[in-house]
C-alpha positions as semicolon CSV with decimal commas, in nm:
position;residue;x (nm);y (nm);z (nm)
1;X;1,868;0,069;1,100
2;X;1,678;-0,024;1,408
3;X;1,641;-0,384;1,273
4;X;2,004;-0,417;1,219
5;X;2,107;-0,316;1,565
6;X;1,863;-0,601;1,691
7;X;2,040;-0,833;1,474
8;X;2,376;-0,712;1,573
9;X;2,267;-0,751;1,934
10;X;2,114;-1,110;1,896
11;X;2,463;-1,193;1,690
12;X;2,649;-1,047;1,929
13;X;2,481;-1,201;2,284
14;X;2,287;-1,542;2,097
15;X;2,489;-1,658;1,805
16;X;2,377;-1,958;1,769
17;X;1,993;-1,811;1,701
18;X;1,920;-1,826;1,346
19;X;1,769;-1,499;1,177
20;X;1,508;-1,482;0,865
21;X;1,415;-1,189;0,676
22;X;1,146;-1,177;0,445
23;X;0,821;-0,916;0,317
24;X;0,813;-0,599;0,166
25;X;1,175;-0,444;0,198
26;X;1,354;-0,748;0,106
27;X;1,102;-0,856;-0,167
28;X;1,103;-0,475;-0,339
29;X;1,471;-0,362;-0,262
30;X;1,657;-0,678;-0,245
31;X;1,594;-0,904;-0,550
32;X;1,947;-0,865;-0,683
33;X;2,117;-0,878;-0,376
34;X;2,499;-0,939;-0,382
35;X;2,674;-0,735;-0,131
36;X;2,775;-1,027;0,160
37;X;2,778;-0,753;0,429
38;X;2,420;-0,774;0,544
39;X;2,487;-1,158;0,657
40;X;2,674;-1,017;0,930
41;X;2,316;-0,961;1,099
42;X;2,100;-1,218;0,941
43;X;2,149;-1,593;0,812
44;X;1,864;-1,603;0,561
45;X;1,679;-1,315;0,326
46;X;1,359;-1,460;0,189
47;X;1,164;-1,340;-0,150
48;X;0,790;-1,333;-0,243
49;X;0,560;-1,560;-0,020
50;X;0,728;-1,680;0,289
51;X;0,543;-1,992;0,402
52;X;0,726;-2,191;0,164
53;X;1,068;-2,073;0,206
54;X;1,017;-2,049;0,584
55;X;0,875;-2,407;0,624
56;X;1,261;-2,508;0,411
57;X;1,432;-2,295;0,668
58;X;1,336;-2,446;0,927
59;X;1,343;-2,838;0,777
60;X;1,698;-2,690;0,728
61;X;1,822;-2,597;1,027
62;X;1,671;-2,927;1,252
63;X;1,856;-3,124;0,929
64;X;1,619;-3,242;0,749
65;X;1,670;-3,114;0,448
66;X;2,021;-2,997;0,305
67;X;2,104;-2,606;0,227
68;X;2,018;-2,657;-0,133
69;X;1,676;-2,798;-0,090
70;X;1,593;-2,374;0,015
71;X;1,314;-2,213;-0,223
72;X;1,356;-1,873;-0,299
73;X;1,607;-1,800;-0,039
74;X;1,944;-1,627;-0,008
75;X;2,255;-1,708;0,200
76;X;2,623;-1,693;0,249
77;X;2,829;-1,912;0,091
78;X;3,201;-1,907;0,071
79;X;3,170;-1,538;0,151
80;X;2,950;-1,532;-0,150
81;X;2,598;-1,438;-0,177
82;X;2,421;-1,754;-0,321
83;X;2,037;-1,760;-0,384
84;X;1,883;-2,085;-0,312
85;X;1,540;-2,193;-0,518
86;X;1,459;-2,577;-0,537
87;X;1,225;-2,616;-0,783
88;X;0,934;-2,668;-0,823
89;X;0,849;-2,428;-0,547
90;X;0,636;-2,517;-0,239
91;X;0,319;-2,317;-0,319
92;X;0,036;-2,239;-0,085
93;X;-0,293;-2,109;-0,254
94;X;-0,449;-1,787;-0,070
95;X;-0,760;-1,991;-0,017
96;X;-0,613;-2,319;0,169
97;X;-0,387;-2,069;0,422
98;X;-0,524;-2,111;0,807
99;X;-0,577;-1,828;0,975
100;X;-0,266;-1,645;1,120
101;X;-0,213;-1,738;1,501
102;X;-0,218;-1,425;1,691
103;X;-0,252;-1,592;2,073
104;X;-0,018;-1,544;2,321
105;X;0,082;-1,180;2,177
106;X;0,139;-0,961;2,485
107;X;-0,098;-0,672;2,302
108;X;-0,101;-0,461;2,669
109;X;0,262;-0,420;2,600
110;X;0,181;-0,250;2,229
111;X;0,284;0,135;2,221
112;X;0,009;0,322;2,098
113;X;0,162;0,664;1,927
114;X;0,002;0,973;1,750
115;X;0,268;1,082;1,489
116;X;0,034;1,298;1,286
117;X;-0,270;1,491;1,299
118;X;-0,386;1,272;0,974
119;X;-0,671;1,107;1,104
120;X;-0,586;0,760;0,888
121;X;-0,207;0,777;0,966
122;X;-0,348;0,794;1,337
123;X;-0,558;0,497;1,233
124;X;-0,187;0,313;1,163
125;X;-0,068;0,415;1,422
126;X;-0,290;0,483;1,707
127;X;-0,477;0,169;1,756
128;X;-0,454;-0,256;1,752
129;X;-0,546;-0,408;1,461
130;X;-0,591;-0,758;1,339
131;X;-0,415;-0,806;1,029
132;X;-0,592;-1,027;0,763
133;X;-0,581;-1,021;0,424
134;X;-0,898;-1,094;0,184
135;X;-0,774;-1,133;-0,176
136;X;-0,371;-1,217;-0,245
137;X;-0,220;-0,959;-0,502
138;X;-0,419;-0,676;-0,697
139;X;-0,739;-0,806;-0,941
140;X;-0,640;-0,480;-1,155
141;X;-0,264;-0,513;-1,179
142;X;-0,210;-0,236;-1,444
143;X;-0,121;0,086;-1,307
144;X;0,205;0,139;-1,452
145;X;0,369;0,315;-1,130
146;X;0,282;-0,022;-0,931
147;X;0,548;-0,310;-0,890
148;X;0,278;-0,530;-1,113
149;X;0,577;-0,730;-1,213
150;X;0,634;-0,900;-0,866
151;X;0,430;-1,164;-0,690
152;X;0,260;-0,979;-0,432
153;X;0,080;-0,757;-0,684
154;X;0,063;-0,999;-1,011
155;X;-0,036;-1,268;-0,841
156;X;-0,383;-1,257;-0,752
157;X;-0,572;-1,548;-0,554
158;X;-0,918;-1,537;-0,394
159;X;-1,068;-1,688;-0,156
160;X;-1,455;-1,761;0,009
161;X;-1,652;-1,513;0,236
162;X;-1,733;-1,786;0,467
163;X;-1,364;-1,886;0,514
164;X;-1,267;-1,532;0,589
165;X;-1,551;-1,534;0,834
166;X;-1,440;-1,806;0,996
167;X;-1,050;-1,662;1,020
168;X;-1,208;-1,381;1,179
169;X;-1,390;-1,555;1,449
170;X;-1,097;-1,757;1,480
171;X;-0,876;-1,445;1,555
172;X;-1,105;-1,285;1,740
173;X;-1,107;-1,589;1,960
174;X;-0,720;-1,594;1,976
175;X;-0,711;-1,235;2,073
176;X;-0,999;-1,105;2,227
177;X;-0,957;-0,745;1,960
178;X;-1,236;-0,688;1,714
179;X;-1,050;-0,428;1,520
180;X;-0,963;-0,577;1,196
181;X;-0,743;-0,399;0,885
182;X;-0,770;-0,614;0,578
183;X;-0,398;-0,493;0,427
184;X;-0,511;-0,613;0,042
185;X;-0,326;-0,464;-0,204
186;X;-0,625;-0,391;-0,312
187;X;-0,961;-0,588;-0,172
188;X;-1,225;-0,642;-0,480
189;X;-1,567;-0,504;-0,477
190;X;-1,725;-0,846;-0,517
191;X;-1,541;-1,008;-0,217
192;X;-1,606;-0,669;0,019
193;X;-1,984;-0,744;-0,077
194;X;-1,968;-1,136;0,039
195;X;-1,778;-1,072;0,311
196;X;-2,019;-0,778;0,425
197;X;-2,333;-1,027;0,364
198;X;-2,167;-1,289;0,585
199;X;-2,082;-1,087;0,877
200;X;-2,429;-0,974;0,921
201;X;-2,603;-1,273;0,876
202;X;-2,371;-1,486;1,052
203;X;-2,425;-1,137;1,345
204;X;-2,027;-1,120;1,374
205;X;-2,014;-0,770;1,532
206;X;-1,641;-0,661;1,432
207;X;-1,504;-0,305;1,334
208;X;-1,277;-0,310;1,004
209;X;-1,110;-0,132;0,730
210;X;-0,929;-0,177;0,388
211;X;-0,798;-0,038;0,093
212;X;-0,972;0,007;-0,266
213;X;-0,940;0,106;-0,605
214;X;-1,259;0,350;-0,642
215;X;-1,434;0,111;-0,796
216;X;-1,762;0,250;-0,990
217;X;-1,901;-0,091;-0,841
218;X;-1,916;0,120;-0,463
219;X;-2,252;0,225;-0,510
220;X;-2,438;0,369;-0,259
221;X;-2,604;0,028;-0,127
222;X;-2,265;-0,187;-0,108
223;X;-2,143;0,095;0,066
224;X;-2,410;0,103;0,298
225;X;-2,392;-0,247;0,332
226;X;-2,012;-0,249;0,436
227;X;-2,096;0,004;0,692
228;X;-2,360;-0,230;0,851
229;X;-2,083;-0,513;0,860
230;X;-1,857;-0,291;1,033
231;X;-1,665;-0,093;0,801
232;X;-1,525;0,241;0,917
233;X;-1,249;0,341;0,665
234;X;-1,134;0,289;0,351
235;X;-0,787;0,367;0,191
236;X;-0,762;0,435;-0,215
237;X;-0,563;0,640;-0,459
238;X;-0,646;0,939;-0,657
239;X;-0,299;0,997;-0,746
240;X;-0,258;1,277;-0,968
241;X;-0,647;1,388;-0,999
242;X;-0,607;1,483;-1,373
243;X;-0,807;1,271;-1,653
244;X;-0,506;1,272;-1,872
245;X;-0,280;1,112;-1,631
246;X;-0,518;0,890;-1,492
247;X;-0,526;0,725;-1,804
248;X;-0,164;0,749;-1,872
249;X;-0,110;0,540;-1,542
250;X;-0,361;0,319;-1,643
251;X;-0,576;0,379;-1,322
252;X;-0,881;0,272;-1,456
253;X;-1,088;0,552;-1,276
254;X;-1,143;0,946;-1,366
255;X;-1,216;1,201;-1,137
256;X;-1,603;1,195;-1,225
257;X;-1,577;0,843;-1,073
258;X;-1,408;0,910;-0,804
259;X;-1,627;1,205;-0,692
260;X;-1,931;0,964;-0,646
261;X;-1,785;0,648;-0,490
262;X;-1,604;0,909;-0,221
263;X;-1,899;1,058;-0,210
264;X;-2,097;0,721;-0,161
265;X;-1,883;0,618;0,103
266;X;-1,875;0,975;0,305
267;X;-2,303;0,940;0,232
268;X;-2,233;0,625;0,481
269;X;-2,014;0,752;0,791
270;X;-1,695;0,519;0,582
271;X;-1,418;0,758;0,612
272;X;-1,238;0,802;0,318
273;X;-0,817;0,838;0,245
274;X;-0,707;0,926;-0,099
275;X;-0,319;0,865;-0,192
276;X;-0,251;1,173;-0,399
277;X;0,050;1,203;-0,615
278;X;0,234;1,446;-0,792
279;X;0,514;1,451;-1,019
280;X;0,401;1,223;-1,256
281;X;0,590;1,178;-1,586
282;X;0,476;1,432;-1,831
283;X;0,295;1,636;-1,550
284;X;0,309;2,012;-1,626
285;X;0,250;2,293;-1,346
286;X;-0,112;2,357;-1,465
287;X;-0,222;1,997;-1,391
288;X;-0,044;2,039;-1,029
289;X;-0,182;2,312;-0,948
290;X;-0,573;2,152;-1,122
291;X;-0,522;1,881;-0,943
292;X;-0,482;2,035;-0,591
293;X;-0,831;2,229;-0,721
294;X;-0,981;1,876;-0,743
295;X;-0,835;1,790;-0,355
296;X;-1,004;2,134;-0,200
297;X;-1,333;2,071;-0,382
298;X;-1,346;1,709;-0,256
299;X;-1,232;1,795;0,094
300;X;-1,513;2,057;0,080
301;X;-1,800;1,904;-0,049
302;X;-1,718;1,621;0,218
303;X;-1,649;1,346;-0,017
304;X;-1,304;1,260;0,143
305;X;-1,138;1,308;0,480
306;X;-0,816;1,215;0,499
307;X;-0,542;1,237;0,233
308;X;-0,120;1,210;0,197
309;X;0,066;1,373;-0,077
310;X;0,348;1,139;-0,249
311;X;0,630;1,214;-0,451
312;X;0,656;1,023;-0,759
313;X;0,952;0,807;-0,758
314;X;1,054;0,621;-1,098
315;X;1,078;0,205;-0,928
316;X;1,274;-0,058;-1,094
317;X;1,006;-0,308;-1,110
318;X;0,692;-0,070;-1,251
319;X;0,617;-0,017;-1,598
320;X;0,757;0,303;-1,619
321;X;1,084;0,144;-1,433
322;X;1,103;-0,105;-1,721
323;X;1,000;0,128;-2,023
324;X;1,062;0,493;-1,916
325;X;1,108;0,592;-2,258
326;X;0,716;0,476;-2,330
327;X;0,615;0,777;-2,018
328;X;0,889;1,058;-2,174
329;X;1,138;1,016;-1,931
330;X;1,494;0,934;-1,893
331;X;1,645;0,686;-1,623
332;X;1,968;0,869;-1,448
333;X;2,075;0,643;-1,223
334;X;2,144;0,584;-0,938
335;X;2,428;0,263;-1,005
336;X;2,375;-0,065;-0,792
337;X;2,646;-0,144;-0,593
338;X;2,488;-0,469;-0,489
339;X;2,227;-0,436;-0,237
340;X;1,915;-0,246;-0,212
341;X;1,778;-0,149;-0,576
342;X;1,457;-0,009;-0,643
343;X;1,379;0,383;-0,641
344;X;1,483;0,524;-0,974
345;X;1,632;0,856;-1,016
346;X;1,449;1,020;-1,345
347;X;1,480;1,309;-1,601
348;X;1,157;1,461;-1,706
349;X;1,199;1,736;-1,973
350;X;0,806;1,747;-2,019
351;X;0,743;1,811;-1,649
352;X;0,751;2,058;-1,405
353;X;1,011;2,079;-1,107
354;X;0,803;1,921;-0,900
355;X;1,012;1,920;-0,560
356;X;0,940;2,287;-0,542
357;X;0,566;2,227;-0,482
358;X;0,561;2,025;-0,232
359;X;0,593;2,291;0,042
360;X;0,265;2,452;-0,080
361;X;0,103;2,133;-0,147
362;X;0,120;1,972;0,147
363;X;0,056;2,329;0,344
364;X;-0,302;2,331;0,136
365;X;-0,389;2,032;0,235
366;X;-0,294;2,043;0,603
367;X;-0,566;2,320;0,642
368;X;-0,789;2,113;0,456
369;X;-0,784;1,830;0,721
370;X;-0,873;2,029;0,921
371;X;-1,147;2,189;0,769
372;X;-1,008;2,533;0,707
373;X;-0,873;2,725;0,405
374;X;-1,111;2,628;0,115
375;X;-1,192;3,010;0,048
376;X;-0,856;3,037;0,022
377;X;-0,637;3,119;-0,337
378;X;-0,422;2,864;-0,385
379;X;-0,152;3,093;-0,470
380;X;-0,137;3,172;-0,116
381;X;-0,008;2,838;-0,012
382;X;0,289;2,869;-0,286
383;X;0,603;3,140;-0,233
384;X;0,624;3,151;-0,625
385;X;0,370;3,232;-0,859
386;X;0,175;2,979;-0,987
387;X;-0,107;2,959;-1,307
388;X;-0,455;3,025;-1,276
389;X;-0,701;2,703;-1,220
390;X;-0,851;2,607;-1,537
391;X;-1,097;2,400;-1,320
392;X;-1,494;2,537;-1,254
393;X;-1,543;2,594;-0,892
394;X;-1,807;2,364;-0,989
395;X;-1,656;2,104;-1,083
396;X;-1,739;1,822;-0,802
397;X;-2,079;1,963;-0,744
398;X;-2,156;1,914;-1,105
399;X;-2,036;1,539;-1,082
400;X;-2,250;1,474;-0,769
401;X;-2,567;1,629;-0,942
């Protein structure tokens, strides 16, 4: 909403200034785009990559190239949404991008805001951060809530340490801001150990974080070797903490695993954020109510910090989007009426009601952030009665030993 009222106002005071979208919201929502009305605010809606279609753009518009020479690119024709794709495509490998040009940014002008007690979401929020990315797309690119299907996430390119080492002394040059959040999908164990290796013995001194699957690869000495480089943080999810639907998402990790490399990382002053999840298909009460169990002992025994509870949603470009009858559930709408389509509405007659815990969940866990509550029944956080955890109190401590 905000973004269209800029729009509207540049439309309205600067006509003749063209206007581009592109990244996450259009690639995600807009992919079968057909309702005209959005062009009233912008001239061009850009998918996947944007380098390419950006460079066309503007070879476009100083008339160099005509409108159908446009790569992966919608606009208006006729009063008709038309997407534009010249092929073959202008590609640009991860590894041959320069470094993005952050100079001249006014960064004394940047609001910074504390929405949330959450001490990563005040990380987003509360701070300015370089924004580099280390690896293009996800090296896993099989968890079957994950839009695996679209570029940014299927399409995995690497690059070297030492070019990422020279970005960042490039930026840091630019900018004068040694805060850096690598915003990888998710940034591989292997390239998190070069890049650690070549910050200290190249002695750049810079303060970063990223987000990770939790890798079994995070042992205790590449974590303590990312904390000597500069690392502070690191995002990754848990999801639903149950074994079962671990592997039905095809997460590739199990809570045993995930108890050590948290704990690996906490064992190194790395804070640690865990994306939990609930409402996963097939997910009964019992492994809700397990699976917060598997939060409060983690949050207790110090092996994470920092944690957000999601909502499944059912997306149009996951695995279970494409195949929900594979994951037990039934796709109930809503209809496209030709612009934004992704979230999923679903019927899961295996599952629990899962909107009705998310009161108590997300009570539970605010008195875990902040350290209180752990002697606590969990049946005190819920206003309904809930079952009995099948879990050992034990259970993390017996993974750590």
């Amino acid at each position: 909403m905000l973004s269209n009222n800029i729009q509207k106002i540049i439309k309205q005071f600067f006509p003749d200034i063209a206007v581009a979208f592109g990244g996450g919201y259009c690639n995600t929502e807009l992919r079968s785009l057909r309702d005209p009305r959005i062009f009233e605010f912008v001239d061009f809606i850009s998918l996947d990559d944007g380098e390419g279609p950006l460079l066309k753009i503007v070879k476009y518009l100083d008339g160099s190239v005509s409108i159908d020479e446009l790569e992966r690119t919608y606009v208006l024709e006729d009063n008709q949404v038309v997407y534009k794709d010249k092929i073959p495509n202008t590609i640009y490998h991860h590894r041959n991008l320069p470094a993005p040009d952050y100079s001249g940014l006014p960064f004394e002008k940047y609001v910074s805001f504390l929405d949330v007690v959450n001490p990563m979401h005040r990380m987003w929020t509360d701070a300015r951060w370089n924004k580099l990315t280390i690896s293009h797309g996800c090296y896993w690119k099989q968890c079957s809530f994950c839009d695996v299907s679209l570029d940014y996430i299927g399409n995995y390119q690497n690059t070297t340490a030492e070019d990422l080492v020279d970005k960042i002394e490039k930026i840091v040059k630019d900018t004068g801001i040694t805060g850096f959040h690598f915003v990888d999908e998710a940034a591989p164990p292997k390239m998190l150990r070069a890049l650690s290796n070549t910050l200290i013995e190249r002695k750049v001194n810079i303060t970063w974080w990223t987000n990770i699957r939790f890798e079994k690869t995070f042992d205790f000495e590449l974590c303590e070797v990312m904390a000597k480089s500069g690392c502070i943080a690191v995002t990754g999810g848990l999801e639903v903490a149950s074994d079962r639907l671990l592997t039905k998402m095809k997460k590739g990790v199990d809570i045993a695993q995930v108890t050590r490399v948290t704990h690996n990382f906490s064992s190194t002053n790395i804070m640690v954020h865990a994306y939990l999840m609930y409402g996963f298909p097939t997910q009964t009460e019992q492994e809700t109510i397990d699976s917060l169990e598997v939060v409060r002992q983690l949050f207790e025994k110090n092996c994470i910090q920092s944690a957000f509870w999601h909502l499944f949603t059912t997306t149009v470009h996951s695995p279970i989007g494409k195949n929900p009858e594979d994951f037990g559930i039934t796709i109930t709408g809503p209809v496209f009426e030709g612009f934004a389509q992704n979230d999923l509405n679903h019927e899961d007659p295996q599952g629990a009601n899962h909107p009705n815990y998310t009161k108590g969940l997300n009570l539970a866990l605010h008195n875990y952030l902040n350290g209180t509550g752990f002697d606590t029944p969990l049946q005190h956080w819920f206003d309904f009665p809930i079952p009995e955890v099948s879990h050992s109190e034990e259970l993390i401590d017996g993974f750590l030993a």
